[in-house]
N, CA, C and O of each residue as an XYZ file, in Angstrom:
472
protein
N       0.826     -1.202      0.000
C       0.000      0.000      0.000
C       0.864      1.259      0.000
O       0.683      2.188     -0.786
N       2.018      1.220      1.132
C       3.556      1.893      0.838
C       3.150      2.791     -0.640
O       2.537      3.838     -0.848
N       3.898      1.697     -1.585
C       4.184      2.146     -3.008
C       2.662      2.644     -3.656
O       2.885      3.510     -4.502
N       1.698      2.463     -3.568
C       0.925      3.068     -4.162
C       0.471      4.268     -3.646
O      -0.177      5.117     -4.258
N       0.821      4.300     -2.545
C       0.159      6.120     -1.935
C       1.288      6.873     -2.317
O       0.948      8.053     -2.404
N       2.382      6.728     -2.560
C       3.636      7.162     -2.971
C       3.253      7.323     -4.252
O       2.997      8.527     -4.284
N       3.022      6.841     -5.465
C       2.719      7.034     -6.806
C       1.043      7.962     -6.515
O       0.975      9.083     -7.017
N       0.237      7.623     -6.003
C      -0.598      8.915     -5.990
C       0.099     10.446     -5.748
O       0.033     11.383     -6.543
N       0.640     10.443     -4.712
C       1.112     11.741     -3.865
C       1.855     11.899     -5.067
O       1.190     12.817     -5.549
N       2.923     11.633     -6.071
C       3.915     12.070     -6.939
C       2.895     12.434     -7.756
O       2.638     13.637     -7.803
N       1.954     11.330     -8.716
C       0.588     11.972     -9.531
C      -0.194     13.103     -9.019
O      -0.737     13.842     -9.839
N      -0.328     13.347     -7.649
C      -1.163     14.331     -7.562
C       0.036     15.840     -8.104
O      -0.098     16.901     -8.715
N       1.034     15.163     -7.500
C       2.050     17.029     -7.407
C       1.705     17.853     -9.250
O       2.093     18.960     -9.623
N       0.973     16.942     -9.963
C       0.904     17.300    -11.127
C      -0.045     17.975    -11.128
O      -1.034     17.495    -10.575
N      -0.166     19.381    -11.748
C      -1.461     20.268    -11.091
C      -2.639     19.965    -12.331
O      -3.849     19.959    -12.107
N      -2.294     19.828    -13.073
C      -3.670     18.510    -13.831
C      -4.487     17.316    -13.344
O      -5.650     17.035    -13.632
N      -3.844     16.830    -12.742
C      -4.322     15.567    -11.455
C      -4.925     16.451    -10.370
O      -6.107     16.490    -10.026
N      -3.722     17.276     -9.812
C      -4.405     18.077     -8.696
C      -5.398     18.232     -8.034
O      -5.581     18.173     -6.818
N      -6.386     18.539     -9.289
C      -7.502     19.284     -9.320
C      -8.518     18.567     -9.250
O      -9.579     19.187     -9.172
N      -8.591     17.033     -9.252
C      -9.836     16.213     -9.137
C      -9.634     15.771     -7.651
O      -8.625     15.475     -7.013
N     -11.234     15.848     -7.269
C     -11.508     15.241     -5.921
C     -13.090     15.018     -6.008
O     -13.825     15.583     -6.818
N     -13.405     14.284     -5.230
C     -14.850     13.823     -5.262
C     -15.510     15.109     -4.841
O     -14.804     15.766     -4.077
N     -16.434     15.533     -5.074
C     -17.131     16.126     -5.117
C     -18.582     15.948     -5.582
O     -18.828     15.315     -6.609
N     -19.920     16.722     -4.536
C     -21.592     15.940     -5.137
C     -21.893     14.982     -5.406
O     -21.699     14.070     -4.602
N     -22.287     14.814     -6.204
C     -23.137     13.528     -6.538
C     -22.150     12.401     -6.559
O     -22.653     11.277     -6.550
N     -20.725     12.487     -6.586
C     -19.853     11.452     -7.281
C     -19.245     11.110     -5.695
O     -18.856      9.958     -5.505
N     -19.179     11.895     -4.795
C     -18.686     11.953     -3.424
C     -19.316     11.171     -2.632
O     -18.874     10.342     -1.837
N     -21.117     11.680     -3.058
C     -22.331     11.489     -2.272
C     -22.213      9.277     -2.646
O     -22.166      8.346     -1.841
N     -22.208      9.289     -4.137
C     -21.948      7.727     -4.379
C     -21.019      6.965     -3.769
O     -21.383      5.860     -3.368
N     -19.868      7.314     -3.602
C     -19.013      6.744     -3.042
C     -19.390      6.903     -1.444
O     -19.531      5.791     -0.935
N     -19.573      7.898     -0.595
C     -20.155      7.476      0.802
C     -21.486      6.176      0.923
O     -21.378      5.300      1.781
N     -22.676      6.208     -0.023
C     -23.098      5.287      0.385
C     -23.256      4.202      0.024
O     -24.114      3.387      0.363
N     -22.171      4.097     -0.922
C     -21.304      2.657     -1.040
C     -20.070      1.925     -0.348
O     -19.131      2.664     -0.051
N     -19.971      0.821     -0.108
C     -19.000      0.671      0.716
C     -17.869      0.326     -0.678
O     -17.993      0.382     -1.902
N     -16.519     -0.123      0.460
C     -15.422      0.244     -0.524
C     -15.642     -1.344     -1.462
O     -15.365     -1.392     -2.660
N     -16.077     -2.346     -0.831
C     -16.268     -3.248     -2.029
C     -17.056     -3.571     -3.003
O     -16.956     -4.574     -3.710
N     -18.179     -2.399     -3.089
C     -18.731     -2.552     -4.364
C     -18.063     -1.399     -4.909
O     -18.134     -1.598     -6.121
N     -17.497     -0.384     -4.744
C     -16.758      0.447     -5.528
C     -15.731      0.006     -6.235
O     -15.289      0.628     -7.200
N     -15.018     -1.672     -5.609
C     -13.999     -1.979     -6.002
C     -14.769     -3.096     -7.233
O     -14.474     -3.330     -8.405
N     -15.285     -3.342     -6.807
C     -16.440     -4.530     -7.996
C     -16.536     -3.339     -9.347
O     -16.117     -3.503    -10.493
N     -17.125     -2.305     -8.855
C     -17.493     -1.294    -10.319
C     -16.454     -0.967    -10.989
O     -16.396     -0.928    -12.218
N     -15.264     -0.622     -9.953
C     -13.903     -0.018    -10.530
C     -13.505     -1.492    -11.595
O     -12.948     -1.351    -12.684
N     -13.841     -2.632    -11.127
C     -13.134     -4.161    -11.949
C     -13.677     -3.711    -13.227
O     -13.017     -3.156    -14.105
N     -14.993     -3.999    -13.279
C     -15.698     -3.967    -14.523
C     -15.590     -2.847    -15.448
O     -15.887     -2.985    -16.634
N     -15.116     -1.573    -14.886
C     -15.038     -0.693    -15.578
C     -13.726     -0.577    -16.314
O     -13.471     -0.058    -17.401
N     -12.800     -1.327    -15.253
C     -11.224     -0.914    -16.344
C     -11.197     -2.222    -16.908
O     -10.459     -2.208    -17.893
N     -11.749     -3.481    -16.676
C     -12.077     -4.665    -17.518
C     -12.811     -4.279    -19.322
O     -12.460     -4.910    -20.319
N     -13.651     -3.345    -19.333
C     -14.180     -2.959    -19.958
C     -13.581     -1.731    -20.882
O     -13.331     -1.834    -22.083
N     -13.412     -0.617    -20.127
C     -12.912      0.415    -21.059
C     -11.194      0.548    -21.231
O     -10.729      1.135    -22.208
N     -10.169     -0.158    -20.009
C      -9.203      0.160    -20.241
C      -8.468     -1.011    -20.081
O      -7.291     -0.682    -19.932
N      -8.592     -2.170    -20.042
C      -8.001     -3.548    -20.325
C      -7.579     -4.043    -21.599
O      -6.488     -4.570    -21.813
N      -8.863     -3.773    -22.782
C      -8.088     -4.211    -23.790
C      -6.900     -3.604    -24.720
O      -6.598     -2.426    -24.528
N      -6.299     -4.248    -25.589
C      -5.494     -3.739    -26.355
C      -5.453     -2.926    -27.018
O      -4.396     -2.352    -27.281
N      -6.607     -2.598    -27.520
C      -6.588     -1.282    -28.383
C      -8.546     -0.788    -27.610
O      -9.600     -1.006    -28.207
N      -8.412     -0.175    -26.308
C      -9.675      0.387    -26.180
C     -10.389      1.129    -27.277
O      -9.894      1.341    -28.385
N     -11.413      1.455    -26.947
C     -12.929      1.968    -27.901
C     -12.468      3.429    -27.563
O     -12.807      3.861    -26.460
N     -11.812      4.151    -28.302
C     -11.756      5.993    -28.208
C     -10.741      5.793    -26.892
O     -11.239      6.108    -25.811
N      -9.492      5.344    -26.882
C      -8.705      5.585    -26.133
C      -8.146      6.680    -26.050
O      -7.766      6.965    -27.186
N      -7.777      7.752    -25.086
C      -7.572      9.046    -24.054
C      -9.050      9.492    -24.578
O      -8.827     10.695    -24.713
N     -10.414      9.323    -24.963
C     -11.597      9.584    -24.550
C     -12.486      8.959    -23.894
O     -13.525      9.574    -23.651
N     -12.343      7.576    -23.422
C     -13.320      6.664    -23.116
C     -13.842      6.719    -21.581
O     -14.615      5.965    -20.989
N     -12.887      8.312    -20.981
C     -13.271      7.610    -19.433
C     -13.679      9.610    -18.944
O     -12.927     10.583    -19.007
N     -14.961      9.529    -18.552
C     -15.453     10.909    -18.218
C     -14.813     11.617    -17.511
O     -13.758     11.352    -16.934
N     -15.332     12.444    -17.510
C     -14.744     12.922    -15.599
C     -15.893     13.340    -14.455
O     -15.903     13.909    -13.364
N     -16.563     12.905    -15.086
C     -17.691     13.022    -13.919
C     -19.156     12.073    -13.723
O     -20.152     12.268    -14.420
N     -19.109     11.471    -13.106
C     -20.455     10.416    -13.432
C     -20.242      9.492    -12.653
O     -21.206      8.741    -12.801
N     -19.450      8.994    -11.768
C     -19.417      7.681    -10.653
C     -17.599      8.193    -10.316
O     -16.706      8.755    -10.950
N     -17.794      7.541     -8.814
C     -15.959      7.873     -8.402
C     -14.631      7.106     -8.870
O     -13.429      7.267     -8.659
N     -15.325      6.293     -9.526
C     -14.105      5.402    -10.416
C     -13.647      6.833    -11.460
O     -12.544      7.325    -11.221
N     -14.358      7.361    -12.403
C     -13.970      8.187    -12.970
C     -12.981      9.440    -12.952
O     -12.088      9.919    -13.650
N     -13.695      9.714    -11.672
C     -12.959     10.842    -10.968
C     -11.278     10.251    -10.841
O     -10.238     10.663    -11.355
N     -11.547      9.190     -9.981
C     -10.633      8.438     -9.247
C      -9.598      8.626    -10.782
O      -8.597      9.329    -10.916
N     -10.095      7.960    -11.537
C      -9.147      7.568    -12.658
C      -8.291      8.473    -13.643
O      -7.359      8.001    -14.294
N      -8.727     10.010    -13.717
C      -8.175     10.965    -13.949
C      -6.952     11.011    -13.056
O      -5.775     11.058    -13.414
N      -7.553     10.985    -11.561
C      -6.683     12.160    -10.279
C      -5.089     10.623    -10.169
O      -4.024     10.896     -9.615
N      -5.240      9.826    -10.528
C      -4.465      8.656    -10.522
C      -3.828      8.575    -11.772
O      -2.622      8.577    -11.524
N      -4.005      8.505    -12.983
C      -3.876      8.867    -14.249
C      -3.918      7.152    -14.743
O      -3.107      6.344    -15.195
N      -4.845      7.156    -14.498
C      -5.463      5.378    -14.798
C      -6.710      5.234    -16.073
O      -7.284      4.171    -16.311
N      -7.008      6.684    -16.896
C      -7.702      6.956    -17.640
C      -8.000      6.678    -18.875
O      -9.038      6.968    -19.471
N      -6.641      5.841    -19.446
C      -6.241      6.075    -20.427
C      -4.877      4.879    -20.575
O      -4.403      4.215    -19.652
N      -4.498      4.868    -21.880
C      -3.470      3.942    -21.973
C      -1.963      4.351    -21.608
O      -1.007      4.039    -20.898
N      -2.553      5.567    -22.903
C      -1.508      6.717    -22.561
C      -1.283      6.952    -21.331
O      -0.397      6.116    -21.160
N      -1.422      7.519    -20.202
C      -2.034      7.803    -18.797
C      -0.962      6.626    -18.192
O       0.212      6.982    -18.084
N      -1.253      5.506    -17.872
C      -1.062      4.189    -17.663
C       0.318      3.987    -18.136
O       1.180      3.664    -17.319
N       0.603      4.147    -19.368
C       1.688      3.712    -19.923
C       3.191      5.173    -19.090
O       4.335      5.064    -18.649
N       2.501      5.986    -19.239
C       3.376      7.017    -18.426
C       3.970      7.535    -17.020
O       4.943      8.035    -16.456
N       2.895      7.129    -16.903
C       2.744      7.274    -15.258
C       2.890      5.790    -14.180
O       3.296      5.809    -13.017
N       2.488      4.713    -14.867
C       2.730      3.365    -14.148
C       3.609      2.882    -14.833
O       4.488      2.474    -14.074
N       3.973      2.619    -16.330
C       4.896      1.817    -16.934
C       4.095      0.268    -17.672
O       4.476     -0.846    -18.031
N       3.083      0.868    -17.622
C       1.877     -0.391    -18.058
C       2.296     -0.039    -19.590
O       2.503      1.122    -19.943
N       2.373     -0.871    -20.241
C       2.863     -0.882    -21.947
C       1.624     -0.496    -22.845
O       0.513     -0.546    -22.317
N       1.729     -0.135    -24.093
C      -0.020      0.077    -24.443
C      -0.157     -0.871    -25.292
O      -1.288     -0.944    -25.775
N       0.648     -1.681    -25.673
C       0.372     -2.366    -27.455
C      -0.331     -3.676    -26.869
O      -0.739     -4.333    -27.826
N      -0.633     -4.321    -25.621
C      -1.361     -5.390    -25.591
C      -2.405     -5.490    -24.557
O      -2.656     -4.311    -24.309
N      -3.148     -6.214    -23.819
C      -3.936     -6.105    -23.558
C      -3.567     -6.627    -21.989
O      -2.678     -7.454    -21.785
N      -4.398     -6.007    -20.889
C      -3.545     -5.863    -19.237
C      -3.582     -6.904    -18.867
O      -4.545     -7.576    -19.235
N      -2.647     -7.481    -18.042
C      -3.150     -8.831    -17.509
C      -3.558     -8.283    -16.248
O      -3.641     -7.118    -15.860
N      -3.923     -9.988    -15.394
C      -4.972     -9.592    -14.489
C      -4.345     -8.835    -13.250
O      -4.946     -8.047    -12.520
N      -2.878     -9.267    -13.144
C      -2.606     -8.438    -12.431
C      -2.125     -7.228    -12.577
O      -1.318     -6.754    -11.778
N      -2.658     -6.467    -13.826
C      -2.420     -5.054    -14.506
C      -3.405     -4.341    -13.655
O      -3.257     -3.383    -12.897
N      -4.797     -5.280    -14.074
C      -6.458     -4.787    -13.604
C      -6.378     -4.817    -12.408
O      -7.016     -3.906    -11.880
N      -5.864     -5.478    -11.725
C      -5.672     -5.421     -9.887
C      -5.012     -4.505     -9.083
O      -5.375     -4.120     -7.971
N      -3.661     -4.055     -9.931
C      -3.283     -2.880     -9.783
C      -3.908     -2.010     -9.700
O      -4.127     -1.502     -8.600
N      -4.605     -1.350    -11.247
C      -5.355     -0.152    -11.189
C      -6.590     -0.478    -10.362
O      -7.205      0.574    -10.188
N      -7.009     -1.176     -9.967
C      -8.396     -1.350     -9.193
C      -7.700     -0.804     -7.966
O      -8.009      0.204     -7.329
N      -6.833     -1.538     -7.775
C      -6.391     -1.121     -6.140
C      -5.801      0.517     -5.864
O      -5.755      0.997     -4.731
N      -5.331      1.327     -7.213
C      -4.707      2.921     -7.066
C      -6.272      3.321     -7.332
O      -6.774      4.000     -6.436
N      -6.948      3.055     -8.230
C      -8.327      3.814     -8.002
C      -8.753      4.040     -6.438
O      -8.608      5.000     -5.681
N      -9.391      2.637     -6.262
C      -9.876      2.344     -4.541
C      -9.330      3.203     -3.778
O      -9.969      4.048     -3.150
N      -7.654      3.029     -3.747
C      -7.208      3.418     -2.329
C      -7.387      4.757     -2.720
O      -7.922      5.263     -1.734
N      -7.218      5.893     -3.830
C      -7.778      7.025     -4.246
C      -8.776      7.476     -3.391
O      -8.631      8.224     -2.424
N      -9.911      6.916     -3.857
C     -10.920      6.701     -3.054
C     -10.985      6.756     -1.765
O     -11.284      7.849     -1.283
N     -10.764      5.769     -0.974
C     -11.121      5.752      0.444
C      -9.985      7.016      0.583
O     -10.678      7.963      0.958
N      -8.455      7.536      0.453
C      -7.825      8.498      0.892
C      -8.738      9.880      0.696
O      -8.296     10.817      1.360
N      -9.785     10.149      0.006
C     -10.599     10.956     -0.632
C     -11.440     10.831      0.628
O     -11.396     11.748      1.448
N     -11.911     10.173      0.761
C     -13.278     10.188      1.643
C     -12.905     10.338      3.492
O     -13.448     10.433      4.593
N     -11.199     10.252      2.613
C     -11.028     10.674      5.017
C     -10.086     11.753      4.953
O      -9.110     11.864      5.695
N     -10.486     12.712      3.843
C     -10.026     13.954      3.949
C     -10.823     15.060      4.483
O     -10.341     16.190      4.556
């Protein structure tokens, strides 16, 4: 857990990251969810938009506002392949393995809960 609050705190010093934090409706979701269905949504979502090899509108496929995975995934830079490939060292030309997706599930999450006990 060490190394991943360490790679947030360096991602956040980037004042593009900076600037996301839960906030309303996306804040309000994540309080009355607990952290393991956030971590269930966060699976399916980077299973889906940022797992495969060549995502659907990759550096567009992930909002910034609409559930806290999203948020999360900007302020982490987990958004994108590009994103991923820069900031974690995740490669872009193939498709994540599972312990790629476990990773980013787990820098989203802990995003998250560090968000919610601020």
């Amino acid at each position: 857990m060490d190394d991943i609050d360490e790679r947030i705190d360096a991602i956040a010093r980037q004042p593009f990251r900076a600037k996301f934090h839960l906030r309303g409706r996306d804040r309000a979701t994540a309080e009355l969810r607990d952290i393991r269905t956030l971590r269930l949504h966060a699976r399916d979502l980077i299973f889906k938009r940022l797992a495969p090899a060549a995502p659907h509108k990759d550096g567009k496929q992930t909002p910034y506002r609409g559930h806290p995975v999203f948020v999360a995934q900007h302020a982490t830079a987990t958004c994108c392949r590009t994103c991923l490939q820069r900031w974690h060292d995740v490669p872009t030309d193939r498709e994540l393995t599972r312990d790629e997706q476990a990773y980013v599930v787990d820098v989203v999450c802990r995003w998250i809960e560090r968000e919610l006990t601020s």
